[in-house]
C-alpha positions in Angstrom: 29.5 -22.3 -24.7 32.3 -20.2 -23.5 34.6 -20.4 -20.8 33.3 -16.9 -19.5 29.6 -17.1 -18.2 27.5 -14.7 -20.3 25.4 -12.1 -18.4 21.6 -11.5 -19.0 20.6 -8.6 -17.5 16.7 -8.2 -17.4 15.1 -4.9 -16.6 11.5 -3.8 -16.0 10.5 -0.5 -16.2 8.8 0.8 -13.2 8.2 -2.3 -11.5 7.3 -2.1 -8.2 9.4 -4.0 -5.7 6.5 -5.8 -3.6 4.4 -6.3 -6.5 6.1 -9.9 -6.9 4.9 -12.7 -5.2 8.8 -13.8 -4.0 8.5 -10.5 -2.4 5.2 -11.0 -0.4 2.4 -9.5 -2.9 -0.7 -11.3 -1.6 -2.5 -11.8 -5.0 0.0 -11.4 -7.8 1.8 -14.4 -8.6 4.7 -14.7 -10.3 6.2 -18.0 -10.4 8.7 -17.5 -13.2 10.6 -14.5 -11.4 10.3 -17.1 -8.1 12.1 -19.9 -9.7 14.6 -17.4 -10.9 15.1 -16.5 -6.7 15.1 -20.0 -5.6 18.0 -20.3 -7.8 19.8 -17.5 -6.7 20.2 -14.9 -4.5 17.2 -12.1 -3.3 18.3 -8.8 -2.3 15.9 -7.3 0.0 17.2 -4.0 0.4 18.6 -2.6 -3.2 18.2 0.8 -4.5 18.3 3.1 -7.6 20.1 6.0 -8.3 17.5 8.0 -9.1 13.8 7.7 -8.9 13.4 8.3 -12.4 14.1 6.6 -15.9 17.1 8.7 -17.2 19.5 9.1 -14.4 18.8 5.5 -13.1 19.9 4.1 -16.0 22.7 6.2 -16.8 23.9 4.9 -13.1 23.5 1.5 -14.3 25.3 1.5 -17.2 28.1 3.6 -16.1 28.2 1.8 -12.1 28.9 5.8 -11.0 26.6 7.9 -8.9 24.0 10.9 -10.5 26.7 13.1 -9.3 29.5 12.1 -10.9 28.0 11.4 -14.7 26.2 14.3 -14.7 22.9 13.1 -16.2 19.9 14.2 -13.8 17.0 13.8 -15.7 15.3 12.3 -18.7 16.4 13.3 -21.9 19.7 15.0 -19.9 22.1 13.4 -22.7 25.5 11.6 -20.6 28.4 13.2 -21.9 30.9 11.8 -24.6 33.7 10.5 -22.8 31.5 8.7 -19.7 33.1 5.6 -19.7 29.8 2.8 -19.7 30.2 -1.1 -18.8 30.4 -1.6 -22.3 33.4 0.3 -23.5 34.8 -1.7 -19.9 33.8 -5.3 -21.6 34.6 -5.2 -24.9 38.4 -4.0 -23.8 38.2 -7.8 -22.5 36.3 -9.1 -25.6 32.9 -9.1 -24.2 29.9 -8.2 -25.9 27.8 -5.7 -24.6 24.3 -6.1 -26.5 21.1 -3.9 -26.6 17.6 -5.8 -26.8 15.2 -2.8 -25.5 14.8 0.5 -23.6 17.9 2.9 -22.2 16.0 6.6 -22.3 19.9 7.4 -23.1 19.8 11.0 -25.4 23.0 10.9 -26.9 25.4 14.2 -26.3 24.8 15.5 -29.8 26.7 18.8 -29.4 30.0 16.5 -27.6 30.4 14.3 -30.7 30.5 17.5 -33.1 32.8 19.4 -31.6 35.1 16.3 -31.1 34.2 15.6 -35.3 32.7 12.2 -34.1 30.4 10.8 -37.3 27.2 9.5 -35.0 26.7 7.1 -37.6 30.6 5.7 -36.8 31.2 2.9 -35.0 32.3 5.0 -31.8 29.2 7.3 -32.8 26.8 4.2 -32.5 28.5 3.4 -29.0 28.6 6.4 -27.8 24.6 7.2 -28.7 23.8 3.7 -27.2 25.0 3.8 -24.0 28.4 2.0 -25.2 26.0 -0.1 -26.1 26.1 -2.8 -29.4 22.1 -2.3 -30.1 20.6 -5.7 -31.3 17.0 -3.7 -31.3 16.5 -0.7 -29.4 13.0 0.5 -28.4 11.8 3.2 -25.8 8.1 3.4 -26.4 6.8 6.2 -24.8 6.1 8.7 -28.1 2.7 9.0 -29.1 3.6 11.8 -31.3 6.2 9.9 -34.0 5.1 8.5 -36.8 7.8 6.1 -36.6 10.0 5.3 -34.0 13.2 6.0 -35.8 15.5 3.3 -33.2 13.0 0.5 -33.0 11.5 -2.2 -35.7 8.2 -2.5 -33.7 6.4 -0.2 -35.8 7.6 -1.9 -38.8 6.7 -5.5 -37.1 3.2 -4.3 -36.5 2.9 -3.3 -39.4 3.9 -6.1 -41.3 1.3 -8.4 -39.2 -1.5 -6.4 -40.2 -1.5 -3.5 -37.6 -0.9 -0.3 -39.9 -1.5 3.0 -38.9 0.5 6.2 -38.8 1.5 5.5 -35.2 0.7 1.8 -34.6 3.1 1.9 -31.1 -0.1 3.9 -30.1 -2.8 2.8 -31.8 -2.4 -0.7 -31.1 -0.1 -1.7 -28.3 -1.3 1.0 -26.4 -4.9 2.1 -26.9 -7.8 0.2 -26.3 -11.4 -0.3 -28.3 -14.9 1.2 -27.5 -17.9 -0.2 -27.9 -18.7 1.3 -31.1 -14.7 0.6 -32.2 -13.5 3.8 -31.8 -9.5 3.9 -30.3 -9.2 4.8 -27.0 -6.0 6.0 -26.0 -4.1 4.2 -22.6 -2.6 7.5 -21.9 -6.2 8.6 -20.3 -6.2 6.6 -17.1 -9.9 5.6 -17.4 -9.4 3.5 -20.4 -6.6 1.4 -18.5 -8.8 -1.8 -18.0 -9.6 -2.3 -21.4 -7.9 -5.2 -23.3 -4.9 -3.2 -25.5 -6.1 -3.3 -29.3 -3.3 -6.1 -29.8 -2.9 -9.9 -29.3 -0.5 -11.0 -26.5 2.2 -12.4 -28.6 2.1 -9.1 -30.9 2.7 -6.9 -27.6 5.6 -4.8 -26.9 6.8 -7.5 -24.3 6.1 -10.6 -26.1 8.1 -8.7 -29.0 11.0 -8.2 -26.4 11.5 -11.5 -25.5 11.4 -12.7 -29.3 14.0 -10.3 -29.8 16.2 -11.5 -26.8 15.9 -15.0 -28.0 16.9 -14.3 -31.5 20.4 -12.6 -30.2 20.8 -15.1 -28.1 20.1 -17.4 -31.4 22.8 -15.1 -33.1 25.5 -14.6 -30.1 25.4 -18.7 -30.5 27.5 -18.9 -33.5 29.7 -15.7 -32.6 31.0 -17.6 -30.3 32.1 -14.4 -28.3 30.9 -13.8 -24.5 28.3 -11.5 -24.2 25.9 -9.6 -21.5 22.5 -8.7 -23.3 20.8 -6.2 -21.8 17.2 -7.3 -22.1 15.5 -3.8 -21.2 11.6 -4.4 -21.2 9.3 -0.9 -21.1 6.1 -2.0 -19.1 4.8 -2.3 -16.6 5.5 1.5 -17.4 2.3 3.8 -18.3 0.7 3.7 -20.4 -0.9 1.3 -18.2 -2.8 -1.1 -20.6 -2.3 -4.9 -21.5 -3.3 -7.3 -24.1 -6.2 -10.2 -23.2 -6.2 -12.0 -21.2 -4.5 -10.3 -18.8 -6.4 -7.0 -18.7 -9.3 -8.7 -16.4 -7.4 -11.2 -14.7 -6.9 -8.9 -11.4 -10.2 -6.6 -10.1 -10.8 -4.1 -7.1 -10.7 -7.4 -4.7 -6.5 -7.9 -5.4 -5.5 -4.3 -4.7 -3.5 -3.7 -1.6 -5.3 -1.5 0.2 -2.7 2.1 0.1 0.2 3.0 2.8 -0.9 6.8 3.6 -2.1 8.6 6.6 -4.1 11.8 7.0 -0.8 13.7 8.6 1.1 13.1 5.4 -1.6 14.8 3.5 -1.6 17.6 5.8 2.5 18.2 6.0 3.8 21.7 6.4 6.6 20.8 4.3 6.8 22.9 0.8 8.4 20.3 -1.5 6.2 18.0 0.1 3.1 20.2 -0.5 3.9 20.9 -4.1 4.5 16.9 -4.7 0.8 16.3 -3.3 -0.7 19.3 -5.7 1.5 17.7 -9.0 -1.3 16.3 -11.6 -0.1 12.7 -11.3 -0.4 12.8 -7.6 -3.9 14.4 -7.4 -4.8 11.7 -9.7 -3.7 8.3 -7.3 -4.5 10.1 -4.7 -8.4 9.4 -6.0 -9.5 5.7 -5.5 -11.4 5.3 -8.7 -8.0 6.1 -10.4 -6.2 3.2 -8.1 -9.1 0.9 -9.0 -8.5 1.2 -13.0 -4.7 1.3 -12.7 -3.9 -1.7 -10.5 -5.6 -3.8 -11.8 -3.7 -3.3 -15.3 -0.6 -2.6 -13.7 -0.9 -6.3 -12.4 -1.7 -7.6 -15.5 1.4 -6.3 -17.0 3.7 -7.7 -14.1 2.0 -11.3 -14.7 1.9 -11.0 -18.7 6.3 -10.2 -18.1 6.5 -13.2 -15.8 4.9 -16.0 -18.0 7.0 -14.2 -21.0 10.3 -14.5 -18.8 8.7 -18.1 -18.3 9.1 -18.7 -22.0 12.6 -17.4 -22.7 13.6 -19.1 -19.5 12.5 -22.7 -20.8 13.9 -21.9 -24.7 17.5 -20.9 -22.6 17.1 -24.2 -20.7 16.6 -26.2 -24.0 19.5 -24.7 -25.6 21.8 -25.0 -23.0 22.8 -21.5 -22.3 20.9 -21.2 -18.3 24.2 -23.5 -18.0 26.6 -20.5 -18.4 24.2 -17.4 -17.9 24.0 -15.5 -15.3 21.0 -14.0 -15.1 20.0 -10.7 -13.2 16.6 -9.2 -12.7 15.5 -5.9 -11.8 13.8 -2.5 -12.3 15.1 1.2 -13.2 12.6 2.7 -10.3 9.2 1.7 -8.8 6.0 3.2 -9.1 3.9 5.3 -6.0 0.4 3.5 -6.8 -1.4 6.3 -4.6 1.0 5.1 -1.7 1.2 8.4 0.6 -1.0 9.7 -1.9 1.6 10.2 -5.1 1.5 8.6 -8.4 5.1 7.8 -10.3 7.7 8.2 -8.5 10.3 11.2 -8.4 10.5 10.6 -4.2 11.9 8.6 -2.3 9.4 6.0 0.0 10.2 2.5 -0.6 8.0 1.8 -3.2 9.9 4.7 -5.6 13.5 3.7 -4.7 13.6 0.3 -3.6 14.0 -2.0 -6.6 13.9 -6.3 -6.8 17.1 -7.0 -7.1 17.7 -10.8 -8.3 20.9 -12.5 -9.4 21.4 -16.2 -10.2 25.2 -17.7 -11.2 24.7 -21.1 -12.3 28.6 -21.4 -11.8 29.7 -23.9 -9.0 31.3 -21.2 -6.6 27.2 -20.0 -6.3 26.4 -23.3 -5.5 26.0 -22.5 -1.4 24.5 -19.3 -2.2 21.0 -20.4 -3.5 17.8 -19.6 -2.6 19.7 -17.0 -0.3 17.6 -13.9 0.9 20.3 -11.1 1.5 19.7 -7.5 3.1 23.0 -5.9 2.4 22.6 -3.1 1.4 23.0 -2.8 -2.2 22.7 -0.1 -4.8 22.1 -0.3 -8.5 25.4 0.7 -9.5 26.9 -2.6 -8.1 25.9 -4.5 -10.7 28.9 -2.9 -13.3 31.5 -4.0 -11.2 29.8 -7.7 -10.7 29.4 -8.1 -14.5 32.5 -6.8 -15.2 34.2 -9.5 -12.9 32.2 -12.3 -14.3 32.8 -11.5 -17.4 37.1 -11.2 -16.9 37.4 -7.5 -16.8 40.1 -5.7 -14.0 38.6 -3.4 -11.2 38.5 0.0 -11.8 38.0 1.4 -8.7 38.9 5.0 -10.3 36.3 4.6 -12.3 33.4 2.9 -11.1 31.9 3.5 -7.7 29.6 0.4 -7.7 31.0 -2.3 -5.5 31.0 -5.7 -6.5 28.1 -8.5 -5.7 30.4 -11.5 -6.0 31.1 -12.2 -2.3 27.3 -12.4 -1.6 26.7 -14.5 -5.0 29.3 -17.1 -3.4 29.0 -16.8 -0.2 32.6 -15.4 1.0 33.4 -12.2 3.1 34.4 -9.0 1.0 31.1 -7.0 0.9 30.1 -4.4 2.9 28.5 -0.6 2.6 27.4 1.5 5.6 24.5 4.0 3.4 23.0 3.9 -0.1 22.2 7.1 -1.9 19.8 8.9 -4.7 19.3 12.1 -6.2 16.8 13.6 -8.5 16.4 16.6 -10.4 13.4 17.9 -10.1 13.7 21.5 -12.2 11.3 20.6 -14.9 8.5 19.8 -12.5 5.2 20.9 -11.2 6.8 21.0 -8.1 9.5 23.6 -9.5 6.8 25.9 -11.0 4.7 25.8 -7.8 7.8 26.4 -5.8 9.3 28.4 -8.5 12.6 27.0 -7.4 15.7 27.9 -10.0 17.1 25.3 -11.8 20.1 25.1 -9.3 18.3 24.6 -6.0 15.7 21.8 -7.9 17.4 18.6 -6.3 17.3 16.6 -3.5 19.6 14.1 -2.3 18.9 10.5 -0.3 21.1 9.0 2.1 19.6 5.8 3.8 22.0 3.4 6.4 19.2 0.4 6.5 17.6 2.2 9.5 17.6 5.8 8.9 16.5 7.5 5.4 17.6 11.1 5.5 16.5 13.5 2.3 18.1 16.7 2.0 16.0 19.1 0.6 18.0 22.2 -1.3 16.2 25.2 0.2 14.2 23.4 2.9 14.3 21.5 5.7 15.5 17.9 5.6 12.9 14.9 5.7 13.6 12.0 7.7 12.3 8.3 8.5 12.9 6.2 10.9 12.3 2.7 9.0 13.0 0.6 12.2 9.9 2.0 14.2 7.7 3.8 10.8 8.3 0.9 8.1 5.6 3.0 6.2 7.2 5.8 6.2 4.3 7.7 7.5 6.3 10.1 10.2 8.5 13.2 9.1 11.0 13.3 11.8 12.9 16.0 9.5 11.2 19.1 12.1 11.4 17.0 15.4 13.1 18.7 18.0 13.6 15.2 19.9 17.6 15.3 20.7 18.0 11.8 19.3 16.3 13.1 15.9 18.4 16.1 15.9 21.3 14.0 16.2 20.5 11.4 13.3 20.2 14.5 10.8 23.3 16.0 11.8 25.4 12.6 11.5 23.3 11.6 7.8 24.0 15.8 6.7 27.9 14.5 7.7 28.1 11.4 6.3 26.2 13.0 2.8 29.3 15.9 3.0 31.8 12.6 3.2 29.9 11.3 0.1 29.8 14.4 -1.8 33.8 15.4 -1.2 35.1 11.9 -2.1 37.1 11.6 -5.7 34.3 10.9 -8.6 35.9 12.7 -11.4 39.3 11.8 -11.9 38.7 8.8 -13.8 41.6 9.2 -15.4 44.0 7.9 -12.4 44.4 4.7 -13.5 46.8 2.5 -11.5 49.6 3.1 -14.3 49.4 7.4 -13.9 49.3 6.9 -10.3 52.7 4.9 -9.9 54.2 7.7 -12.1 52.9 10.3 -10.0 54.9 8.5 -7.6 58.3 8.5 -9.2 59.5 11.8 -9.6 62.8 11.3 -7.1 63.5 8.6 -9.5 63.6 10.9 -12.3 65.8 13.3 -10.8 62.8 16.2 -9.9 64.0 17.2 -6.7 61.9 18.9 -4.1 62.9 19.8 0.0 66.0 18.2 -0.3 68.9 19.7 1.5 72.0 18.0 0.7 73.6 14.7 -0.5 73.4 13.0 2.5 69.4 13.4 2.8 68.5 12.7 -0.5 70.5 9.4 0.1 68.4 8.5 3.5 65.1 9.2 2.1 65.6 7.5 -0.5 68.4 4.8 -0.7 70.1 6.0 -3.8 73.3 7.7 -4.0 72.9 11.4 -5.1 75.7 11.1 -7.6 74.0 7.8 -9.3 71.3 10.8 -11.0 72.5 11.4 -14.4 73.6 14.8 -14.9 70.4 15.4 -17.5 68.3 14.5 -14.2 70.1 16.4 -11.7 69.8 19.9 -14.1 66.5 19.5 -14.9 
């Protein structure tokens, strides 16, 4: 036990928002995650970054906006220098431990031309997020032999699963009838059982993991937030027995489309609905194979959070964790007839979003449903204050949970925002947009979600009177419409111009900045006399060093 709490921070990959049972999914329950709500606070209305992997997380682990780190897309390494919550706790003595996915590419070319060793300790950090990695794993590559930054292969391996690529052969294919391996990445094949027991899985794996650093950071004695980073429900969408059949057409939430949305006259909007993934979802049969699987996945996570929740309650650490669970992004599902994400309806950029402080001060707070709005980059701040680090509001942009944790004025934020990068896209080819023009920007103030589209027209929802999100208002020539745009383009110009990149004004260069009378610089000044009523100090108290310089 420590004095500090320690942090773990739980994320899902591409988990859906509504497809928890706390957050009203009709079929899928999940009464792990709920316990983990009744105990602390739900936010109703937080958001991501980016609607995609990469950029997300580099938000996350920096608490600054897409803007301001500079990494817009996956595999877009963040650059050496980027200050990241770790680098901001272990300046206080905090652990900052990797048990899973972070998509971070590491800025390769950066740590050359500064002569950093990658294989350093500063090169490790800086590859990993600032990141200590207890096990790293990012799934997602079919094509290695060996994932060269996790052990899963190797663990696989070693219980019997051997292949050249068991990550694919075996976590994520499934079996014919005549035994031949069917790969998840072909959506048909999604409601097979994964060629893997449960507790062999990729998840199961995870939580051992977590458990054996928490096993470890035990006799350290050091606080620590473990960043427990878990890849599914991501595609491939395929899960081990016996969750693969456990949910059938008869749980699927019927989709949130309409016939207009299919028929916009937007361009980016066009070219979304012609993208591969999107043509896909937009088919039922596809809906009926993925859900189904995507469900299983979201249940086989909860009963596994179950478990590590239970060993931390036997060991005594729920006592002095906090623990915070979310997702990087959601997933479309067919939803307005997408698949993935890369937009921004609710079900891409609205993330669950739940904290719970065992500390006294939270004690009023739980079972407390909050719809501030919050943004993913909030939680830096909030982990850095639990765990004893100083604000650095010159640095991060994330504003601090802890008043809504404990109940007590302090938080407040008028508009969230997210960006994506779109360049490498269908949608870029088909629109053969440059690489420059290829973003769009989200600005959202809890009513009003206003996407500006470079080189189109804007999109706009009204959330208060379309909660589906069914309606482009971005063309309507309705005066009140015309105003909302015009006030969100304003208030995205006052986001845009604000400081983001001088994070090198800390508080000690900014009181110098401010003392240059004091030194004897000199500026406007007429004669003795003025100098001494600006400033109170006698003109001939300046040393004669200051007074020629």
């Amino acid at each position: 036990m420590t004095k500090r709490p320690n942090v773990l921070w739980i994320m899902a990959d591409q988990l859906r928002f509504d497809y928890l049972s706390c957050y009203g999914h009709p079929h899928l329950h999940t009464p792990h995650i709920d316990a983990l709500a009744a105990r602390g606070v739900r936010f109703t209305n937080a958001y991501v970054q980016s609607p995609v992997c990469g950029p997300s997380r580099m938000s996350a682990y920096t608490g600054r906006y897409v803007r301001s780190h500079g990494s817009t897309w996956n595999g877009m390494p963040l650059r050496v220098g980027e200050p990241t919550l770790g680098d901001h706790l272990r300046q206080v003595g905090a652990r900052a431990v990797l048990v899973g996915k972070t998509h971070m590419t590491a800025d390769a070319e950066g740590m050359a031309w500064l002569g950093i060793d990658p294989q350093s300790e500063i090169g490790v950090r800086v590859s990993e997020c600032g990141f200590e990695p207890f096990e790293r794993d990012d799934g997602l590559h079919p094509d290695s032999q060996r994932q060269n930054w996790s052990a899963y292969d190797d663990y696989l391996v070693a219980h019997g699963y051997a292949s050249d690529n068991p990550w694919e052969d075996f976590a994520n294919s499934g079996v014919g009838d005549d035994g031949e391996l069917l790969s998840a990445w072909l959506l048909k094949n999604s409601r097979l059982p994964a060629n893997v027991p449960e507790e062999h899985s990729e998840t199961a794996y995870m939580t051992d993991r977590a458990i054996a650093f928490m096993q470890d950071a035990q006799a350290d004695g050091r606080p620590w937030m473990c960043h427990l980073s878990y890849i599914k429900p991501h595609w491939p969408y395929i899960v081990p027995a016996p969750y693969h059949d456990m949910y059938d057409e008869r749980h699927i939430v019927a989709p949130v489309r309409s016939k207009t949305e299919h028929q916009t006259d937007h361009p980016l909007m066009q070219a979304y609905l012609k993208a591969r993934v999107c043509q896909s979802f937009a088919r039922d049969e596809v809906r009926e194979h993925v859900i189904p699987a995507y469900m299983g996945l979201i249940k086989q996570l909860d009963d596994n959070l179950g478990r590590l929740f239970a060993w931390m309650e036997e060991s005594g650490l729920s006592e002095n964790t906090i623990i915070a669970f979310t997702s990087d992004h959601g997933d479309y599902m067919g939803d307005h007839w997408m698949g993935d994400k890369d937009f921004y309806h609710e079900m891409a950029v609205k993330v669950p979003l739940i904290i719970a402080d065992p500390r006294p001060e939270a004690e009023a707070s739980r079972g407390l449903v909050s719809d501030d709005l919050v943004e993913m980059i909030d939680l830096a701040p909030t982990f850095m204050n639990a765990l004893g680090c100083p604000a650095k509001p010159h640095v991060i942009e994330g504003r601090d949970l802890t008043p809504i944790l404990h109940g007590t004025d302090g938080f407040s934020r008028r508009y969230v925002i997210s960006q994506h990068d779109y360049h490498w896209s269908d949608m870029a080819r088909l629109l053969d947009q440059p690489q420059e023009d290829a973003h769009t920007t989200m600005i959202f103030d809890g009513r009003w979600k206003y996407i500006r589209c470079e080189g189109f027209r804007p999109v706009l929802f009204d959330l208060e009177t379309d909660p589906h999100e069914l309606t482009d208002l971005g063309a309507s020539e309705a005066e009140d419409h015309r105003r909302v745009r015009a006030r969100m383009e304003s208030a995205l110009l006052d986001w845009a111009s604000r400081h983001h990149t001088r994070i090198t004004a800390t508080p000690t260069v900014l009181a110098r900045q401010k003392k240059a009378a004091e030194g004897g610089i000199l500026i406007g000044f007429w004669d003795e006399e003025e100098y001494r009523d600006a400033t109170g100090v006698a003109f001939e108290s300046l040393t004669p060093v200051g007074r020629g310089g």
